[in-house]
ROSE-4610 file (N, C-alpha, C; in Angstrom, 1 decimal, always signed):
// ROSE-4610
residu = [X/X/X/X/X/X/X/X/X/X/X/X/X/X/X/X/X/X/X/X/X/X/X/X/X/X/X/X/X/X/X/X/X/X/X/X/X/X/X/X/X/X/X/X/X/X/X/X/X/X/X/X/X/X/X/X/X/X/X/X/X/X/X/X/X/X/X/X/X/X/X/X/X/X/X/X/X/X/X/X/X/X/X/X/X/X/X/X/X/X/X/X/X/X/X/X/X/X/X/X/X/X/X/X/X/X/X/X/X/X/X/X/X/X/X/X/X/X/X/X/X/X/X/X/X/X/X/X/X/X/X/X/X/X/X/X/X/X/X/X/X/X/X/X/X/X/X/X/X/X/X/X/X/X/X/X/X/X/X/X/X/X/X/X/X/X/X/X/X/X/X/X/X/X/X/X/X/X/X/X/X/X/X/X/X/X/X/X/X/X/X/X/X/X/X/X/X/X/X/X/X/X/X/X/X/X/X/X/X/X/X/X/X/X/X/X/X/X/X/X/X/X/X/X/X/X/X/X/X/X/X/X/X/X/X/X/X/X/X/X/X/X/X/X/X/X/X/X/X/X/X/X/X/X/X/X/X/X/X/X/X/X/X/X/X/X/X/X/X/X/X/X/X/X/X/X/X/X/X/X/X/X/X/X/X/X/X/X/X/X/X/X/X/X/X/X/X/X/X/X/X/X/X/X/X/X/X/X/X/X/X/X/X/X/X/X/X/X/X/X/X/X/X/X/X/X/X/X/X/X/X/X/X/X/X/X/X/X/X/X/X/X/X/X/X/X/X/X/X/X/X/X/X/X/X/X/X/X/X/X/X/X/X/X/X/X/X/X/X/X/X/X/X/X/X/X/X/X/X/X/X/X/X/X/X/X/X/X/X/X/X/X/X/X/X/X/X/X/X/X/X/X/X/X/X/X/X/X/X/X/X/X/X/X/X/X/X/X/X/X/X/X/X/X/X/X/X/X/X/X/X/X/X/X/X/X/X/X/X/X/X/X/X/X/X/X/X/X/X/X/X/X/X/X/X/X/X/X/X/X/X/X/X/X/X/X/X/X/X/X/X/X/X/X/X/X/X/X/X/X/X/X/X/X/X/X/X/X/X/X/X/X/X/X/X/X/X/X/X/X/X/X/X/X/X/X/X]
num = [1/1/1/2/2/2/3/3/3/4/4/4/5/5/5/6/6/6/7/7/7/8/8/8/9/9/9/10/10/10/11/11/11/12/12/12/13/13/13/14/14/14/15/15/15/16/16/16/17/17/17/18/18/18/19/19/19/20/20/20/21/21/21/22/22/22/23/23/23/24/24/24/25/25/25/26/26/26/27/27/27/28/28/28/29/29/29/30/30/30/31/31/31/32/32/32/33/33/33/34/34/34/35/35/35/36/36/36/37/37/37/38/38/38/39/39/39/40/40/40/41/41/41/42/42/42/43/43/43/44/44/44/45/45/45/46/46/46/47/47/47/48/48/48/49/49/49/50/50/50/51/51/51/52/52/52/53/53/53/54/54/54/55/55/55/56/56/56/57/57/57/58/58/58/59/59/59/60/60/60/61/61/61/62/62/62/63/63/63/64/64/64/65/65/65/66/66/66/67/67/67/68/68/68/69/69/69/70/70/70/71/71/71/72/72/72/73/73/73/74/74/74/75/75/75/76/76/76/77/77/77/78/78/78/79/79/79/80/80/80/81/81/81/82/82/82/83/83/83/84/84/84/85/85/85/86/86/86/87/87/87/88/88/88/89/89/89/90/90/90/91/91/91/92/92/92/93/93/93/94/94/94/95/95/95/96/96/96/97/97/97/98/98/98/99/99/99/100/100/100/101/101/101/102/102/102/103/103/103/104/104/104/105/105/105/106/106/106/107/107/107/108/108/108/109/109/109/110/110/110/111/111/111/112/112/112/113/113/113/114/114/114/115/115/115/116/116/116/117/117/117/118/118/118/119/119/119/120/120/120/121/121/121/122/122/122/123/123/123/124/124/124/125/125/125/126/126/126/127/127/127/128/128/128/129/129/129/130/130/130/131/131/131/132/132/132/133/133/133/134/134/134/135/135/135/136/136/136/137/137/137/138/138/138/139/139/139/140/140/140/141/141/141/142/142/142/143/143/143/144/144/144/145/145/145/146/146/146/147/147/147/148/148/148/149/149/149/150/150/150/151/151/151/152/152/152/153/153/153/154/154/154/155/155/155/156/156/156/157/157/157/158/158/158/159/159/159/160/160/160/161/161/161/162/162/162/163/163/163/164/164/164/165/165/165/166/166/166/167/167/167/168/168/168/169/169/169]
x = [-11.0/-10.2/-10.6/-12.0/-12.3/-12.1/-11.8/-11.5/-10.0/-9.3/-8.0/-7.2/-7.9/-6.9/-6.8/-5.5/-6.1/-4.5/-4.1/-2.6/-1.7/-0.6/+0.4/+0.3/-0.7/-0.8/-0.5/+0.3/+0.8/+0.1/+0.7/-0.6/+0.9/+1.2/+2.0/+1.3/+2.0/+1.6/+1.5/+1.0/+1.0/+2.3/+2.8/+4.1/+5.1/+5.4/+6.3/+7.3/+8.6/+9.9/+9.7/+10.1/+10.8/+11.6/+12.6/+13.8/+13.6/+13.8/+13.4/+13.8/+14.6/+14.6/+13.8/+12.9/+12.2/+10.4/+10.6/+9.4/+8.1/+6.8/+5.7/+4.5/+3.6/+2.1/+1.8/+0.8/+0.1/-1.0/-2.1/-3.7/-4.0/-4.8/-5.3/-6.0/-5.7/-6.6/-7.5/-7.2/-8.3/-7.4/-7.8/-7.1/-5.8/-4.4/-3.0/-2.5/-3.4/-2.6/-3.0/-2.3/-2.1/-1.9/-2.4/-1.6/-1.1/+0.4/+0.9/+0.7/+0.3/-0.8/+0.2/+1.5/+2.1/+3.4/+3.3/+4.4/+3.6/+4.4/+3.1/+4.6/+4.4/+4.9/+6.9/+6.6/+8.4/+8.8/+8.3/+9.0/+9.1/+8.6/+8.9/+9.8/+10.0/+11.0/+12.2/+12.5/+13.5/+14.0/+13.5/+13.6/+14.4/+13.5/+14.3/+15.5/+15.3/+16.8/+17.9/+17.6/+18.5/+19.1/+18.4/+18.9/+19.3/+19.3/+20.6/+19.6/+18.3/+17.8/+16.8/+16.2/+15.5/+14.1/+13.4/+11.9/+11.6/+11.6/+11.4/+10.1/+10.4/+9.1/+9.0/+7.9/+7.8/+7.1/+6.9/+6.6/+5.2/+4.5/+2.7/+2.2/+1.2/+0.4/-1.1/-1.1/-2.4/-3.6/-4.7/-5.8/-7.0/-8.2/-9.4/-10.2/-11.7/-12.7/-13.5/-14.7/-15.4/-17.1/-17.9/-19.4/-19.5/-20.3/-20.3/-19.8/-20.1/-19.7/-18.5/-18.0/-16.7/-16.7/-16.4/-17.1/-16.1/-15.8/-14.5/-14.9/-16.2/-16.2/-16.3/-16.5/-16.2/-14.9/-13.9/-12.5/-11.7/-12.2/-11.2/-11.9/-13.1/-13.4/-12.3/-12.6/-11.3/-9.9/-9.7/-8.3/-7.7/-8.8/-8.9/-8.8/-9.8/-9.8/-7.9/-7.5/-5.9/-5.2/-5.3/-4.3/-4.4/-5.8/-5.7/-5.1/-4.9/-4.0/-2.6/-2.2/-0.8/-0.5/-1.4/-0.9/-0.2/-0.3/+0.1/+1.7/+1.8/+3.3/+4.2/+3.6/+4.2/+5.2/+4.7/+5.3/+4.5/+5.5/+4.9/+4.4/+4.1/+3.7/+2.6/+2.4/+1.2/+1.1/+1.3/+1.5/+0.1/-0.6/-1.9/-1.4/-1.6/-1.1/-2.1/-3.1/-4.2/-5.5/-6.8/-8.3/-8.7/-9.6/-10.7/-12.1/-12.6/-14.2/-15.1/-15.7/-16.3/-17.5/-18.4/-19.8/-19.8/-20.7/-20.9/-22.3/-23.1/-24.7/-25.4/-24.8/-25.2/-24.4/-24.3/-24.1/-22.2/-21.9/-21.2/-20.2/-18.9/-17.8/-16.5/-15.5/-14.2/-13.0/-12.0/-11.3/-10.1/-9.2/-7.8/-6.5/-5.4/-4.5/-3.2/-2.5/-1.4/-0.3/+0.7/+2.2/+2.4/+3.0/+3.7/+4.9/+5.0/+6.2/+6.8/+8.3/+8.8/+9.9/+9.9/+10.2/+11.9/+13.1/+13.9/+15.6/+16.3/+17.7/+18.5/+18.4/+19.1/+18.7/+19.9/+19.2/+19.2/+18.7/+18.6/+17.3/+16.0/+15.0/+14.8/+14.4/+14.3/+13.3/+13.4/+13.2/+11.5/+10.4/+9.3/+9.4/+10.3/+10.6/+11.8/+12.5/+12.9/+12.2/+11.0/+10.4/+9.7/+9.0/+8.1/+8.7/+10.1/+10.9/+10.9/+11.3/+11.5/+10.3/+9.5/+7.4/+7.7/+8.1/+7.8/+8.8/+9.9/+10.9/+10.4/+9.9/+9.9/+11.0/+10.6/+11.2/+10.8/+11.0/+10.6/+10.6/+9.1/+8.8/+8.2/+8.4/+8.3/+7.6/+6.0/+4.8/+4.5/+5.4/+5.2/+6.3/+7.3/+7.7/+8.4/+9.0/+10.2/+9.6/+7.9/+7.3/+7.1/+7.4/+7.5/+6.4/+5.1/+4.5/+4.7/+4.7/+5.2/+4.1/+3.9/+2.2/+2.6/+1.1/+0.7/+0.9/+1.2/+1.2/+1.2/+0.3/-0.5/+0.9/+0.9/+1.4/+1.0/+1.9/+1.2/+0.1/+0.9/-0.4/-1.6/-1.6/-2.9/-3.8/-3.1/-3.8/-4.1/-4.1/-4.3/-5.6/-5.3/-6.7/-7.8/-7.4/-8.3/-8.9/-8.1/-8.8/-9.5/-9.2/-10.0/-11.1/-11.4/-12.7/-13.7/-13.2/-13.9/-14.4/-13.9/-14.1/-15.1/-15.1/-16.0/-17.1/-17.7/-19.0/-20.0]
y = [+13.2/+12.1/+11.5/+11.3/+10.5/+11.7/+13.0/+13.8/+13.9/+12.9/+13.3/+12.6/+11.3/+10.5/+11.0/+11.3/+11.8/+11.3/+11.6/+11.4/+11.6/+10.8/+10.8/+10.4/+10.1/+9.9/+8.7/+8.7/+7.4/+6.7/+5.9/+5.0/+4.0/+3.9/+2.9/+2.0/+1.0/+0.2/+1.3/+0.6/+1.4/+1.4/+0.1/-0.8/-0.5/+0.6/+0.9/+2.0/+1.2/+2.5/+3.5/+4.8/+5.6/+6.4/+6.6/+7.3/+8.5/+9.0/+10.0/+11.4/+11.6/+12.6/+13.1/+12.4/+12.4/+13.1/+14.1/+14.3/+14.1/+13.2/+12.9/+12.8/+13.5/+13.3/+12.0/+10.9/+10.3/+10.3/+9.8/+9.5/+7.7/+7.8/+6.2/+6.1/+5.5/+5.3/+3.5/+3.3/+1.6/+0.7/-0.2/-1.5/-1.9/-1.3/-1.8/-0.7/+0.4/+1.4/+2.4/+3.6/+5.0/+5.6/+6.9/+7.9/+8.9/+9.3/+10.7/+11.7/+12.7/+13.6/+14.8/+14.8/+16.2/+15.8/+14.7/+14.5/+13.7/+14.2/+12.8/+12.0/+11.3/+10.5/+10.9/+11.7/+11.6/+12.8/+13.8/+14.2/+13.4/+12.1/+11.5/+10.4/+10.0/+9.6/+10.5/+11.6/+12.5/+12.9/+12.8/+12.7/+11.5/+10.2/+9.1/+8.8/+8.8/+8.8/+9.3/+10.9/+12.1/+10.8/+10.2/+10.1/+8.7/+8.3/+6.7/+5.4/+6.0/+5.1/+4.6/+3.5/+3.4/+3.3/+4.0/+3.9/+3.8/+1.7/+1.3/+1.5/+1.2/+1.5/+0.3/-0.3/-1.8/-1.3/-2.1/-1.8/-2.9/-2.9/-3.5/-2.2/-2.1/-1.2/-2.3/-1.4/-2.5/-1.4/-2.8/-1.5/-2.5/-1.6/-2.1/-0.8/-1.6/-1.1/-0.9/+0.3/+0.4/+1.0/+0.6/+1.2/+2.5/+3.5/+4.6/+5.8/+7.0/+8.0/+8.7/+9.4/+10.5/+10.8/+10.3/+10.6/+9.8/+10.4/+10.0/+8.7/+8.2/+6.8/+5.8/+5.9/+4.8/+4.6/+5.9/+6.0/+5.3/+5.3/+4.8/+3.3/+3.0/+1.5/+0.8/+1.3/+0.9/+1.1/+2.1/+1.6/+0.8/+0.8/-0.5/-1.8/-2.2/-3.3/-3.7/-2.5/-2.8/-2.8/-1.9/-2.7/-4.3/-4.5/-6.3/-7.0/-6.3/-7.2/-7.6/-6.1/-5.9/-6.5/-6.7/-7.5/-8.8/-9.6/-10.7/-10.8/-9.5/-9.6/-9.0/-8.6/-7.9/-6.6/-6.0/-4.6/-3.7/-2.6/-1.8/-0.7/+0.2/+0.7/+1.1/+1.5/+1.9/+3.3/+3.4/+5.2/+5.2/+5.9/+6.0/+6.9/+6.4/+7.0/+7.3/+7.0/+7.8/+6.6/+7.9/+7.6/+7.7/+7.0/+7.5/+7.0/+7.7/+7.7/+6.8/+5.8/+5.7/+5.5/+4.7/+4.3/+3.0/+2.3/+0.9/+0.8/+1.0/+1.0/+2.1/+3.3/+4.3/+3.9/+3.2/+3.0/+3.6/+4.0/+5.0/+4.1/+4.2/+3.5/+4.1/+4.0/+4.5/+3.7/+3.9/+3.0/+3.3/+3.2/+3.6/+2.4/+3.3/+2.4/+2.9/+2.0/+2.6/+1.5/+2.1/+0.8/+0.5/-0.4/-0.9/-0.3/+0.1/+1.1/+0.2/+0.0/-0.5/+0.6/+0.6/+1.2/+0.3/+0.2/-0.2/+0.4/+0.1/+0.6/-0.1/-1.2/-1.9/-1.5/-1.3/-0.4/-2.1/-3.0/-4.4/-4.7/-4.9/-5.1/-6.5/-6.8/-8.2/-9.0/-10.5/-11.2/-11.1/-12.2/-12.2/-12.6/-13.5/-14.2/-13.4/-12.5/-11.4/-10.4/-9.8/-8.5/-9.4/-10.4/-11.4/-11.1/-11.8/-11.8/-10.5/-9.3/-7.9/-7.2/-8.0/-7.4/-7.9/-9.1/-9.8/-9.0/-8.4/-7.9/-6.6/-6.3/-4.9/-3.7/-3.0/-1.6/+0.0/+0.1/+1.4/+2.8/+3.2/+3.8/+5.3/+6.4/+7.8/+8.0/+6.9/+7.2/+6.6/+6.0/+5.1/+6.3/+6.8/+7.9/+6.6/+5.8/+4.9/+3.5/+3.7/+2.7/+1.7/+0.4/-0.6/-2.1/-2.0/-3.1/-4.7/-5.7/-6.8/-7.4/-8.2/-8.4/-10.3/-10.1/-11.3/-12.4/-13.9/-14.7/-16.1/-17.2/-18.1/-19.5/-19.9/-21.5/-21.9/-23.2/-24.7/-25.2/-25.2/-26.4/-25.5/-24.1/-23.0/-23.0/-23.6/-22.5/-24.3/-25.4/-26.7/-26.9/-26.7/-26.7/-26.1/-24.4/-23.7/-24.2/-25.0/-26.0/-26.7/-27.6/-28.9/-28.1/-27.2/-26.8/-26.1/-25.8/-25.5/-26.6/-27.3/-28.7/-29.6/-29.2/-29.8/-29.9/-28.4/-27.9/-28.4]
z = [+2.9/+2.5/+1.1/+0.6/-0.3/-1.9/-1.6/-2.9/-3.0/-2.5/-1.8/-2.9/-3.6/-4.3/-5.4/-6.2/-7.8/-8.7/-9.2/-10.1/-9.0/-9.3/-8.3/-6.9/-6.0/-5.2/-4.9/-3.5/-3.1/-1.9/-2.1/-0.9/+0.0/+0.9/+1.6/+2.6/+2.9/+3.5/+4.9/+5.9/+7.5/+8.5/+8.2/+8.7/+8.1/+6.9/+5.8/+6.3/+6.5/+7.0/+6.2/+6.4/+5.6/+6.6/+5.8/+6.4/+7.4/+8.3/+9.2/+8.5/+7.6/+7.0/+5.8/+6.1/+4.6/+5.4/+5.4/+6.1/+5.3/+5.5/+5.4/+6.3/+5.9/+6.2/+5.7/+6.5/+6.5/+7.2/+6.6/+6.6/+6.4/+7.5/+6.4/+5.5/+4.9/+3.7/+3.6/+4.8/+4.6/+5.5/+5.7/+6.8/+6.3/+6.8/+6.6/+5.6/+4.6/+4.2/+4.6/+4.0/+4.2/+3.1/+3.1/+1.5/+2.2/+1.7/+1.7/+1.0/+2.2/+1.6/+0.8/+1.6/+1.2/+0.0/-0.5/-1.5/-2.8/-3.7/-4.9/-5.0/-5.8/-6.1/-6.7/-7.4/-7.9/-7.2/-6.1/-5.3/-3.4/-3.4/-2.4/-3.2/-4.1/-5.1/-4.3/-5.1/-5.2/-3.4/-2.3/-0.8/-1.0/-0.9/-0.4/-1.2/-2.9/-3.0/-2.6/-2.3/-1.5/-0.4/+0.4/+1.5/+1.7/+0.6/-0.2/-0.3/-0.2/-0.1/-1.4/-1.7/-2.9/-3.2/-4.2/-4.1/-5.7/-5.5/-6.8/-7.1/-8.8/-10.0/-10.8/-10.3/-11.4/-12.3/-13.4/-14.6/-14.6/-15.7/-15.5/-14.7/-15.2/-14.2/-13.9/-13.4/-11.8/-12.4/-13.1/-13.0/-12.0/-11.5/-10.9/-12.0/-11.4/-11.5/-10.9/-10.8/-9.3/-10.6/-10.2/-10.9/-9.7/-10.7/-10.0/-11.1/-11.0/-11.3/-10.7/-11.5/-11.1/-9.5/-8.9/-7.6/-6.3/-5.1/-4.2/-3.9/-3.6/-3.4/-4.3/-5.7/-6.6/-6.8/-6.7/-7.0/-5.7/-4.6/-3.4/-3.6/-4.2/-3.8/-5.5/-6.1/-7.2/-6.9/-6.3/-5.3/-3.6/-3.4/-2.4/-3.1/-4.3/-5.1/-5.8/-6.2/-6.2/-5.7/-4.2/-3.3/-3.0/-2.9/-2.6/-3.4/-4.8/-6.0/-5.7/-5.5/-5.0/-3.2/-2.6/-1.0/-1.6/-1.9/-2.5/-3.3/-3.8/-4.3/-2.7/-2.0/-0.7/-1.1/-2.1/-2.6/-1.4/-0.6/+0.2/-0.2/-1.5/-2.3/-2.9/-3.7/-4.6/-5.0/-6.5/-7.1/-8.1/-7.9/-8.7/-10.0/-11.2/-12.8/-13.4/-13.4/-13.7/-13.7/-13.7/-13.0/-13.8/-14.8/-15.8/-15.1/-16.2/-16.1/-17.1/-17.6/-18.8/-18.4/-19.5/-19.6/-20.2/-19.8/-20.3/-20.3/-21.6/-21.9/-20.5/-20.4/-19.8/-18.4/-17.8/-16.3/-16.3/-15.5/-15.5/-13.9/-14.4/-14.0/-13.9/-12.7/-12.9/-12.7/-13.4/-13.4/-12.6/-11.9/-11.0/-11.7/-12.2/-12.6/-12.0/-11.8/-11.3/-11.2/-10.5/-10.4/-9.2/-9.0/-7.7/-7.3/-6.2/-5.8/-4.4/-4.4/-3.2/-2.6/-1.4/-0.5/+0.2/-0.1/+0.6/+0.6/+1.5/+1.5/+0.2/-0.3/-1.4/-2.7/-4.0/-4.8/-5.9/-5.2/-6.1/-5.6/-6.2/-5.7/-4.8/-3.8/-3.4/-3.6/-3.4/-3.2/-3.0/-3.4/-2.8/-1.1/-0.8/+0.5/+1.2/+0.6/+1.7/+1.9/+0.9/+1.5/+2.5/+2.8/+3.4/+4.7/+4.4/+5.8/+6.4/+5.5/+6.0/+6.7/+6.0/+6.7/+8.2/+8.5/+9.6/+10.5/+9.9/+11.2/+12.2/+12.8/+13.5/+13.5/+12.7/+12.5/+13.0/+13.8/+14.6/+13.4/+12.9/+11.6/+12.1/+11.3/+11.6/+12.5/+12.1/+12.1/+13.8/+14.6/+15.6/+16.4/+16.4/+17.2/+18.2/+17.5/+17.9/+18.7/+18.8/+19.9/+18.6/+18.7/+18.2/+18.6/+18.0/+18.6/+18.1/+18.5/+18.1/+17.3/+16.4/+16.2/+16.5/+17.3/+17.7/+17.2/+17.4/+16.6/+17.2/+16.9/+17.9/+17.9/+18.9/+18.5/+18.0/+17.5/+16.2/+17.1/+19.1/+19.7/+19.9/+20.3/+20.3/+18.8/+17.7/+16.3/+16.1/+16.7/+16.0/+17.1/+18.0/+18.8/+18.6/+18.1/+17.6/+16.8/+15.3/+14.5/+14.7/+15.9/+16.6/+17.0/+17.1/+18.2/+16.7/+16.1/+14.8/+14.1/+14.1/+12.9/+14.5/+15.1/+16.6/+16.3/+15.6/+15.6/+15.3]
C-alpha cells in the first residue's frame, strides 16, 4: 500500500457513493479514506460521467509537506496531511497531480500536491451545507453490498452531561 500512491491516484472518502456500474477497487488508505487502486483519475472521471453522473475538478491545488526521502512513508504522511485540509471543505475526493522530492540544507523532503475532486449526481456543484447535509444522509455504497450502518449520534441531554462530568473533574 505505501508504494501504491503516485500521479493520478485517487483517494475517496469511505462513505463516498459511486454508481454500481462503475466498477472499483478500494483499499484504505487511513481513518475515513480509501484509494482506488484500479482507475486513476480521468478514467474513473470517464466511468462516472458515462453513467450521468458528475466527478468534479476544483481548481487551487492542495499541497503538504512531509520530511523524509523519496520514500512510501513520507509520501502517504504528506497525503494524509492534505486530506485533513480538504475534510473541512467536505469535498469527498482527492486526485494526487504530482509528488516531488527536494532538499532543504541537505535534509531531504517530499511534497504531494493535488485537487479536490467531488463525487455527485448534479452536474452544478453544491453547497458547503448540502454536501454537509448529503454526508449525514445514509446511502447504501458498492463497498457496503447494500448493508447501511447508521452512525451514532448522542442527545443534547446525554452530550450536556457528558460535559457536566468533564468540567466535574
Amino acid at each position: 500500500m505505501l508504494g501504491s500512491l503516485k500521479i493520478g491516484t485517487v483517494l475517496v472518502q469511505t462513505d463516498t457513493f459511486i454508481p454500481d456500474s462503475v466498477w472499483v477497487q478500494r483499499e484504505t488508505f487511513c481513518c475515513g479514506w480509501q484509494t482506488i487502486t484500479n482507475l486513476d483519475g480521468s478514467n474513473l472521471d470517464r466511468q462516472i460521467r458515462s453513467d450521468g453522473w458528475n466527478f468534479m475538478f476544483l481548481g487551487g491545488a492542495l499541497r503538504s509537506t512531509s520530511w523524509g526521502s523519496w520514500s512510501g512513508i513520507a509520501i502517504r504522511c504528506a497525503a494524509i496531511r492534505v486530506l485533513k485540509k480538504i475534510q473541512a471543505t467536505k469535498f469527498n475526493a482527492f486526485e494526487i497531480t504530482a509528488i516531488r522530492a527536494r532538499h532543504f540544507l541537505g535534509i531531504p523532503y517530499v511534497i504531494v500536491i493535488g485537487h479536490s475532486r467531488h463525487i455527485q449526481k448534479s452536474p452544478v456543484l453544491q453547497t458547503i451545507a448540502e454536501r454537509i447535509h448529503q454526508a449525514d444522509r445514509i446511502e447504501p455504497s458498492s463497498i457496503s453490498n447494500g448493508i447501511a450502518v447508521a452512525p451514532v449520534r448522542m442527545s443534547r441531554k446525554l452530550s450536556r452531561d457528558s460535559e457536566q462530568a468533564v468540567t466535574n473533574r
